[in-house]
C-alpha positions as CSV (number, residue, x, y, z in Angstrom):
1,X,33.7,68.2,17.8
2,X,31.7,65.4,17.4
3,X,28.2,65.4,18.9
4,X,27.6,63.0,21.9
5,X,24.4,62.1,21.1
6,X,24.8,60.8,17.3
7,X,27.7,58.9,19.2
8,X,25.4,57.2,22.0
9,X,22.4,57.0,18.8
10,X,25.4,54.5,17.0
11,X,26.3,52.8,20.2
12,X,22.6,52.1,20.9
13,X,22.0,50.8,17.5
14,X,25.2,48.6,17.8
15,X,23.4,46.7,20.3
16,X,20.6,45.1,18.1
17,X,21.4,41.8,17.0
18,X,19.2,40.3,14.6
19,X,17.0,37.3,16.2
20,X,17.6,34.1,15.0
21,X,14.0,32.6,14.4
22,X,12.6,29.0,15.1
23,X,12.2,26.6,12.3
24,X,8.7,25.9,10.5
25,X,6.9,23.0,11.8
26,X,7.9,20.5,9.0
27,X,5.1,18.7,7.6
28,X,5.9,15.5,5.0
29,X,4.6,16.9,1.3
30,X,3.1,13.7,-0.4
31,X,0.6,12.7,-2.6
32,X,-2.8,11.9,-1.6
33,X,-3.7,8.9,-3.5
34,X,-7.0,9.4,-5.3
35,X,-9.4,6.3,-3.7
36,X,-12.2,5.2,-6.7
37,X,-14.2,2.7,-5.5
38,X,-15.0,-0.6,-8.4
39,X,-18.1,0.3,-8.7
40,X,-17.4,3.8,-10.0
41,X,-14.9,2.0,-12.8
42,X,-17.2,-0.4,-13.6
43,X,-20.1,2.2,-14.4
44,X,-17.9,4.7,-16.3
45,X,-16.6,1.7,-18.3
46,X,-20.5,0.2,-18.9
47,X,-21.5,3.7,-19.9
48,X,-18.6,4.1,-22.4
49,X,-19.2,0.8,-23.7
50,X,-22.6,2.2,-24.1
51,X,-21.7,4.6,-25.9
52,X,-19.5,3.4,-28.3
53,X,-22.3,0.3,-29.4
54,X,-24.6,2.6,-29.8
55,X,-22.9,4.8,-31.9
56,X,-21.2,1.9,-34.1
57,X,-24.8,0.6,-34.3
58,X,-26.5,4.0,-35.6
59,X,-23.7,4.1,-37.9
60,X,-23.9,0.7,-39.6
61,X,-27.7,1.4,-40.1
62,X,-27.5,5.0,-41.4
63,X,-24.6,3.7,-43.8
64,X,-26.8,0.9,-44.8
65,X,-29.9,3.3,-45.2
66,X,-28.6,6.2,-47.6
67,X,-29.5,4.4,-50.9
68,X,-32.5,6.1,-51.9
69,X,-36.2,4.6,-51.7
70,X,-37.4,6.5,-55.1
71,X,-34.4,6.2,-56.9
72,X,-36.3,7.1,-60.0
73,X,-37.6,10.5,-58.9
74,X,-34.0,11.6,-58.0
75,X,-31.9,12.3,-61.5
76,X,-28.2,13.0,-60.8
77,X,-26.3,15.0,-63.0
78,X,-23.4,13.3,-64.9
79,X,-19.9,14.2,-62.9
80,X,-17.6,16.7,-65.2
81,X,-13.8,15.9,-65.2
82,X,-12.5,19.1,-63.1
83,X,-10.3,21.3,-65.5
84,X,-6.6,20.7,-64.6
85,X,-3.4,22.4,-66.0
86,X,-3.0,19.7,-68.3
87,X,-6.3,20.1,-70.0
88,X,-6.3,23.8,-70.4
89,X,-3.2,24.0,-72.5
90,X,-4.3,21.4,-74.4
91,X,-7.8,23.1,-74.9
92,X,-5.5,26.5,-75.4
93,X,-3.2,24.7,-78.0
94,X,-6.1,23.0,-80.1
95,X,-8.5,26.1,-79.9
96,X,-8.8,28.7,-83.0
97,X,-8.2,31.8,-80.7
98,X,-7.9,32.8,-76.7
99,X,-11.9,33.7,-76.8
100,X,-13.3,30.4,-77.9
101,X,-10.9,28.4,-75.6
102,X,-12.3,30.6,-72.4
103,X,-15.8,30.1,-74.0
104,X,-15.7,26.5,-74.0
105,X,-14.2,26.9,-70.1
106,X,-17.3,28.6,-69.6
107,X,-20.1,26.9,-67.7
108,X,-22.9,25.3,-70.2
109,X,-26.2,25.2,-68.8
110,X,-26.7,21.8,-67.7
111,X,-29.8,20.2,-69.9
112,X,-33.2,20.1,-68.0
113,X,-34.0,16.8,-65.8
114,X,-37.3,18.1,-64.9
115,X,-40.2,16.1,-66.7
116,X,-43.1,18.0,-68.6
117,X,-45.9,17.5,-66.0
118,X,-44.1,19.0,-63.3
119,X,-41.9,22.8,-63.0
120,X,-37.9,23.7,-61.8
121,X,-38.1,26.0,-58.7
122,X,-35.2,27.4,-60.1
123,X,-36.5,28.3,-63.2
124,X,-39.9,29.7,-61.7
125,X,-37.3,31.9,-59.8
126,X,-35.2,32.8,-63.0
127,X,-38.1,34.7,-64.5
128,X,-39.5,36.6,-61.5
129,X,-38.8,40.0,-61.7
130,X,-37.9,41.1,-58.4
131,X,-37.5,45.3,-58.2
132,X,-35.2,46.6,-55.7
């Protein structure tokens, strides 16, 4: 026998009807146009403008400004030809053995620029012995 009250619980329950609810208040989605006055345009413009001369000016002078004053006292090393493929198998092909072609590879100390009066730093350096 069924019981009466899980009967009258489903009839009750049968009764509830789900509310249909009001709609949102619509509101119109748009774009808020961005207001700049002239006067901001015109200074962010001047200041760029600004900008750039200034820059295009500190650049002419500092290109026109790197040649050196002293130009005697400043002695640049001759530039080496960098070693390519090429050049080591022809140094490999023409040298008497594999030693004396990696021997002339090596790096030759560069002949001293420094004149008689005066010292290298990096030869003062070279002979201090520094203990560790």
């Amino acid at each position: 026998m069924p019981d009466l009250d899980d009967e009258r619980f489903e009839s009750y329950l049968k009764q509830f009807r789900p509310l249909v609810l009001d709609a949102l208040p619509a509101r119109e989605i748009r774009r808020v146009p961005r207001r700049r006055s002239a006067l901001t345009i015109w200074v962010v413009g001047g200041a760029a403008a600004a900008i750039v001369g200034v820059v295009s000016v500190r650049t002419i002078h500092h290109r026109v400004g790197t040649e050196p004053k002293h130009s005697d006292s400043i002695l640049m090393p001759a530039p080496t030809p960098g070693l390519t493929i090429r050049g080591a198998n022809a140094l490999l092909a023409t040298a008497p053995s594999y030693k004396a072609a990696m021997n002339e590879l090596a790096f030759h100390p560069q002949s001293s620029s420094v004149p008689k009066d005066k010292q290298s730093a990096l030869a003062v350096l070279g002979k201090e012995k520094i203990k560790l």
